[in-house]
N, C-alpha and C positions, 0 to 999 in steps of 0.2 A: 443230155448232161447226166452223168452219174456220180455217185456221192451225197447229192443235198436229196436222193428222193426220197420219199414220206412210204416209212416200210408198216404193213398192217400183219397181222396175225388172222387164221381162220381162212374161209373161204364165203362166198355166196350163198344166203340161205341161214348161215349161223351167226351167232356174236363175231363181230370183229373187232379185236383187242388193241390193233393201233389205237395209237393217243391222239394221232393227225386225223385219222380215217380216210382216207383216198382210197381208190382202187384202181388202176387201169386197166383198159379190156383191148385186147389185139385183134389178130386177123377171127373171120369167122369161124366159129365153130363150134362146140359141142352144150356151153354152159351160157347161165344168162347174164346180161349184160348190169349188174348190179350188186356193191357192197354195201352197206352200213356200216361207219367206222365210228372209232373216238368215243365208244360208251353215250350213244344218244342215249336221251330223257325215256324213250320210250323202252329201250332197249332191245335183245330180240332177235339181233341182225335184222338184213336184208329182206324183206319179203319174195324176191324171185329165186326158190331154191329147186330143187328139182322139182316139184308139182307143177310147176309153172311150164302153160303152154306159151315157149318163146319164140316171138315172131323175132328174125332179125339175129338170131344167135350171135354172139362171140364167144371169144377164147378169153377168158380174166386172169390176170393179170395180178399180182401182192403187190408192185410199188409203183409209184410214178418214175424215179430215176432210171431212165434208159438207155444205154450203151450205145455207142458211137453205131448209126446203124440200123436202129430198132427207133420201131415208130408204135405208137400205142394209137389206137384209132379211138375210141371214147376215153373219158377221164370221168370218175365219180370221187365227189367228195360227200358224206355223208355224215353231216352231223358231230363234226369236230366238238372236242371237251374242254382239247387246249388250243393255245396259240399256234399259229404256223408259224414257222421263223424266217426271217427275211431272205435266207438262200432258196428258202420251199418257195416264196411267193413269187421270186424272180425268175425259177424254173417253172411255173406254172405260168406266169407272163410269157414268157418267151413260146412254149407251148401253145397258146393261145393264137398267140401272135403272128406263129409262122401256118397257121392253117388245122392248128388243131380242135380237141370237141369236149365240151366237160359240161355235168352236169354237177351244180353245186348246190348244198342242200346244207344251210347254216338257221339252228334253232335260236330261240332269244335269250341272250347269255341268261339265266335264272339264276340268283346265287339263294337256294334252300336246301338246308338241312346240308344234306352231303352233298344235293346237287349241286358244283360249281362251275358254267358254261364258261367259260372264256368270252372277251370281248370277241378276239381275234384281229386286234386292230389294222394287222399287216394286211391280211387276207379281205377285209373290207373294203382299208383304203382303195386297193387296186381295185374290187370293183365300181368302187365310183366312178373312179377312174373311168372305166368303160360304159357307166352309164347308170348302173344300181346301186343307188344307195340302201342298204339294210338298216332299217331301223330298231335302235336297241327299245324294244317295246315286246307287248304280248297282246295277242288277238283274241279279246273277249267276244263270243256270239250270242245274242239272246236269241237265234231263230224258232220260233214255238216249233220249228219240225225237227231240229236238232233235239227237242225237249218230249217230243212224242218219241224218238227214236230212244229217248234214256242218255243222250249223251250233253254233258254237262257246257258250260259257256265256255272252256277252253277248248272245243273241238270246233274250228270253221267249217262250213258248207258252204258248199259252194255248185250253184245251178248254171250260174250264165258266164258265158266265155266270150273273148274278145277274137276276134277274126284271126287265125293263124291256123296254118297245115297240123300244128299241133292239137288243137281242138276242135277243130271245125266239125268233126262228124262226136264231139261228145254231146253236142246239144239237146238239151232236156236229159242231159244223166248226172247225179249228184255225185261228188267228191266229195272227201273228209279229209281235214287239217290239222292233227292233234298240237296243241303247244306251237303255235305259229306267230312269227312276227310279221309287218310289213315290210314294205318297199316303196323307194321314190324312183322313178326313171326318166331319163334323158336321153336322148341320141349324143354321142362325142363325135371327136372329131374323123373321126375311121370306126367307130359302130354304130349301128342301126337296132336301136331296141323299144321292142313288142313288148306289149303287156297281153299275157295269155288268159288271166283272169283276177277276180276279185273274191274279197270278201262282202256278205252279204251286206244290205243296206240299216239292218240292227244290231252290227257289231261294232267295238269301242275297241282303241287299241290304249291301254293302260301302259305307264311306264314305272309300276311299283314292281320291277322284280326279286325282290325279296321276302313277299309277304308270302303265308298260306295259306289266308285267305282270300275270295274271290271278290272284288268290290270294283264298281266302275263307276268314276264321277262324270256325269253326264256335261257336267259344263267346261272338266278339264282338257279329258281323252277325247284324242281323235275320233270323230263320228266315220264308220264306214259307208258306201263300202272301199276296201283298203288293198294297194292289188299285193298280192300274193307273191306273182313268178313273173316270171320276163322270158324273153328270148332274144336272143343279143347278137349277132352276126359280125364279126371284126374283119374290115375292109384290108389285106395283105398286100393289093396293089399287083398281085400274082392270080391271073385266070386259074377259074377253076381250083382254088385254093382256100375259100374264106375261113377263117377263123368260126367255129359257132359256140356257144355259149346259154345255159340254163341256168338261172336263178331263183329259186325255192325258198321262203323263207317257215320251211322245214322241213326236218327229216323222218318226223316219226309216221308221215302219213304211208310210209316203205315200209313201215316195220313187220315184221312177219304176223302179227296179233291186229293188226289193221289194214294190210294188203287187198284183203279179199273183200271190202267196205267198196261196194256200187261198183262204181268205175275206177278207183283208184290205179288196178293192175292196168287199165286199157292204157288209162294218160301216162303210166312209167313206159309204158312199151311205145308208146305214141314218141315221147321224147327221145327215147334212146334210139326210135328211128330215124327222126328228125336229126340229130346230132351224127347220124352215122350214113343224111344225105339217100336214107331208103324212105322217100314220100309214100310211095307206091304201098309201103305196108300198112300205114298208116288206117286204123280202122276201128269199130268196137267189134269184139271176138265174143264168139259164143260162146255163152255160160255153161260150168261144168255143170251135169246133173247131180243134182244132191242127192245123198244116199239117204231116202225118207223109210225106214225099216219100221216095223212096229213091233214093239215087244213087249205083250201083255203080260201081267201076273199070271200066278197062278188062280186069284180070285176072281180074277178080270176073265181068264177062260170058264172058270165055271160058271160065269154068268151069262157069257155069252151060249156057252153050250146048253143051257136053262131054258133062253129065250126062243132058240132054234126051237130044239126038241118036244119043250112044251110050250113055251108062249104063244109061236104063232098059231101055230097048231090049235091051241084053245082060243084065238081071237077070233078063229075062220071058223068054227065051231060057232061060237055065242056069235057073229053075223049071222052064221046062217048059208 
């Protein structure tokens, strides 16, 4: 369909200026397969820009609306600000529906200061519809290792995963969830949906999105842990054709300022191969080496040139 589709500004790697934020990615080839749209919370853009070793490449794409013809093989939505509108959500149904692949990545509407998320109620309903319900809440974490790493109770961790081609080989490596909500899941009547993982077993999901301050009432809020993402398969009734489907309740954990946090980079690439039907790539990739340079003062060389020259020189002396 062309006309209703949801157009973004930017590319991969940088801010993207759509208000909807979608991205669609085509046939294989040279860029990675991920947008950040609609002015996420974290901001940033996308985290897979050109640094990024991509397993799985595709070709990206600026809109969902596609011409009589053209088939878009992944769909990102990332972090919408505003509402979708009910022509966007009908062409993203139908999408879905006829065998297509989308990763959705919807934050908790927060209304602070300037920050004002959108419910999005168009784009929710539908996914109940298929099985996830998005809860309008925020994912408080008390884990003391989140607290040893410096990152505050709005950032979820997350160590243990539920059985899926998508996680399977992340076991025992932590992920990070900045500003996260949950999720309820259900299988419907033509989907089949996974829960890929949770939040930890000390985390509270709060429904004051308003406040500035961080406060968790232990007897009101959800006790975790609270699952995070899905993976959602839509029965077409057509071999060889399924619908596939990812649900994130957020977007900033992409964001280019927190991409490179544990495994975060592994599980987007894990997804977006899962969604584009390449099992086979599926894996954790080796870590770039860090460039650990030393660069001492000037006061730091005379001392060490001090110690050489004369220190040791007179410790071997006075032993003897």
């Amino acid at each position: 369909a062309a006309g209703a589709g949801v157009r973004v500004g930017g590319s991969c790697g940088g801010p993207v200026g759509g208000r909807a934020g979608a991205c669609a990615t085509g046939a294989r080839g040279g860029t990675c397969p991920a947008c950040a749209g609609g002015g996420s919370v974290g901001g940033g853009g996308a985290g897979l820009g050109a640094e990024a070793p991509c397993a799985g490449r595709v070709e990206v794409r600026g809109r969902i609306g596609l011409r009589a013809g053209e088939r878009a093989s992944q769909l990102v939505v990332g972090g919408p600000t505003s509402d979708y509108l009910a022509p966007q959500v009908r062409e993203l149904k139908a999408y879905i529906e006829n065998g297509g692949r989308a990763l959705i990545m919807l934050d908790p509407p927060l209304k602070l200061g300037r920050t004002d998320i959108a419910d999005n109620t168009a784009l929710t309903t539908q996914l109940a519809a298929w099985g996830v319900t998005v809860d309008k809440d925020l994912i408080l974490d008390l884990n003391p290792v989140g607290q040893i790493m410096g990152l505050g109770p709005q950032y979820s961790l997350v160590s243990n995963y539920d059985s899926h081609p998508i996680v399977n080989e992340l076991k025992g490596t932590v992920t990070g969830f900045p500003l996260a909500r949950s999720l309820q899941i259900k299988n419907g009547d033509k989907t089949t949906v996974e829960k890929l993982f949770s939040s930890s077993s000390t985390s509270f999901a709060t429904n004051n999105l308003s406040s500035p301050e961080v406060s968790i009432d232990e007897k009101n809020d959800k006790k975790g842990p609270l699952p995070l993402a899905a993976a959602v398969t839509y029965n077409t009734g057509k071999p060889n054709n399924q619908g596939r489907l990812i649900v994130v309740g957020s977007s900033n954990w992409i964001a280019n300022s927190f991409i490179s946090f544990n495994g975060n980079r592994d599980l987007l690439l894990n997804m977006m191969n899962w969604l584009s039907s390449d099992e086979d790539l599926i894996s954790i990739r080796p870590k770039e080496q860090d460039d650990r340079r030393i660069t001492p003062s000037r006061a730091q060389m005379s001392w060490v040139r001090f110690v050489s020259q004369f220190g040791l020189p007179l410790v071997i002396v006075v032993a003897g």
